[in-house]
One Martini backbone bead per residue (centre of mass of N, CA, C, O) as a GRO file, in nm:
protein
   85
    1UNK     BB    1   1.500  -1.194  -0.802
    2UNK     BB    2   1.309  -1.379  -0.983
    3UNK     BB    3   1.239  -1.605  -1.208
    4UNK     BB    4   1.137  -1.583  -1.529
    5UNK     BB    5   0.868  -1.678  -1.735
    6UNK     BB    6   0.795  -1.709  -2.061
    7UNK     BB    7   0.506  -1.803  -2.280
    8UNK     BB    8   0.497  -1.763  -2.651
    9UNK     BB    9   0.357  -1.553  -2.906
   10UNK     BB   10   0.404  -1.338  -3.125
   11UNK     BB   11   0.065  -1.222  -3.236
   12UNK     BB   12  -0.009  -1.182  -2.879
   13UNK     BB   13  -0.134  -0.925  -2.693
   14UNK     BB   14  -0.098  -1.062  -2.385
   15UNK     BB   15   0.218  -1.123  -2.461
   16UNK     BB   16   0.302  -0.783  -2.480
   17UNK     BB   17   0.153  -0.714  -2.231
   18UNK     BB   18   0.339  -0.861  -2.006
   19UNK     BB   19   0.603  -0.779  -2.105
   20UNK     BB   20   0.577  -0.508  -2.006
   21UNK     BB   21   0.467  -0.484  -1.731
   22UNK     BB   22   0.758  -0.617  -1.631
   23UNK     BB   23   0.935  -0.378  -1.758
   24UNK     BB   24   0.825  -0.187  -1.560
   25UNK     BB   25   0.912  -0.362  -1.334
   26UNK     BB   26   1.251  -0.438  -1.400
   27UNK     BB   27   1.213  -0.708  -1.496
   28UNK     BB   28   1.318  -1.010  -1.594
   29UNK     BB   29   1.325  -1.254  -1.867
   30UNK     BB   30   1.225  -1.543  -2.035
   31UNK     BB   31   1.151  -1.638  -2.355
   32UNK     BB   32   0.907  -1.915  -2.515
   33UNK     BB   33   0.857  -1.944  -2.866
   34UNK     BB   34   0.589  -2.224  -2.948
   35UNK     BB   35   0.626  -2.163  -3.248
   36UNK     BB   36   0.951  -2.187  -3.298
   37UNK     BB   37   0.925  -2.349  -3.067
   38UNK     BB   38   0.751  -2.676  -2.977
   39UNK     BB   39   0.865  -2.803  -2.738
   40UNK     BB   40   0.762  -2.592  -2.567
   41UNK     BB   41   0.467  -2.660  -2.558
   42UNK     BB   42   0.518  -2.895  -2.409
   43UNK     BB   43   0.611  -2.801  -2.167
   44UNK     BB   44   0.419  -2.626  -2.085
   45UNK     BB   45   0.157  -2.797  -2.076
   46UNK     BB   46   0.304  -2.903  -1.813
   47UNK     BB   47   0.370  -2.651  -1.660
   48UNK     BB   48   0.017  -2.582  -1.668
   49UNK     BB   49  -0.148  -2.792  -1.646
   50UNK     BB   50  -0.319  -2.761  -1.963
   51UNK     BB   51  -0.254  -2.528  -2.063
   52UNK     BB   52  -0.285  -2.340  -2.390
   53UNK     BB   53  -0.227  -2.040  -2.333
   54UNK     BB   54  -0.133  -1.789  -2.459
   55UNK     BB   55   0.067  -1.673  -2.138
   56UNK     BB   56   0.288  -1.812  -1.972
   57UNK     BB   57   0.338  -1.766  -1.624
   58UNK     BB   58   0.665  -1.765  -1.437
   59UNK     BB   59   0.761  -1.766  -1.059
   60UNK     BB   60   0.969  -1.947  -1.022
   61UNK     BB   61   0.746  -2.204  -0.920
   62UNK     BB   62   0.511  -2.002  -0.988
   63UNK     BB   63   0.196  -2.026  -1.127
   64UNK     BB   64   0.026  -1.736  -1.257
   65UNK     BB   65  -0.056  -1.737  -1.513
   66UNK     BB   66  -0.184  -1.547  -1.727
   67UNK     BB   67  -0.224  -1.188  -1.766
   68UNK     BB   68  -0.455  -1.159  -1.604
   69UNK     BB   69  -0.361  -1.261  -1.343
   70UNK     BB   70  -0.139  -1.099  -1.321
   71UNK     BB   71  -0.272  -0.811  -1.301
   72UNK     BB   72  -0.449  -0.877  -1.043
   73UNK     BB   73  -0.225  -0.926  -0.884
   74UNK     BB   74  -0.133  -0.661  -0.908
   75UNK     BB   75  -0.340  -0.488  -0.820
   76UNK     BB   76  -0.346  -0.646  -0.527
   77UNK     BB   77  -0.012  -0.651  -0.482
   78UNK     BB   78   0.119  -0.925  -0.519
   79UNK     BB   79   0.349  -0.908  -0.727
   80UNK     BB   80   0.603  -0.764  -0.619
   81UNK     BB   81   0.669  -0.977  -0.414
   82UNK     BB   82   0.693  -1.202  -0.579
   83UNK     BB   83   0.941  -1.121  -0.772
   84UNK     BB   84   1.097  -1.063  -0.518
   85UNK     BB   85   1.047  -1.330  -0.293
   0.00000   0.00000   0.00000
């Protein structure tokens, strides 16, 4: 399984929903509320090329983007290979 990322805050409901997600599908992941260390959100928006909204959600090295994005890759089907590598 690859490694997972995700920058969130407390009360972001796409934040809930991605987290949710990820553990229907038995993924772990970290965690990086950039609300309470802020330091992350400056991390986050180098690593998302300036998208400035929570959830920024990586997998491996590759930048998934926010919920609909994973969501959609989901759908799509593409989302299981990405987690497993």
């Amino acid at each position: 399984m690859q490694t997972i990322e995700i920058y969130t805050s407390p009360l972001c409901g796409y934040c809930h929903a991605a987290k949710r997600l990820l553990t229907d599908k038995g993924a772990s992941f970290t965690e990086y509320d950039v609300v309470r260390t802020p330091e992350k959100r400056q991390e986050m928006l180098s690593r998302a090329n300036g998208r400035h909204t929570v959830p920024q959600i990586f997998v491996g090295q590759t930048h998934v983007g926010g919920y609909d994005d994973m969501a959609a890759l989901d759908r799509a089907g593409k989302l299981d290979p990405l987690l497993k590598g």
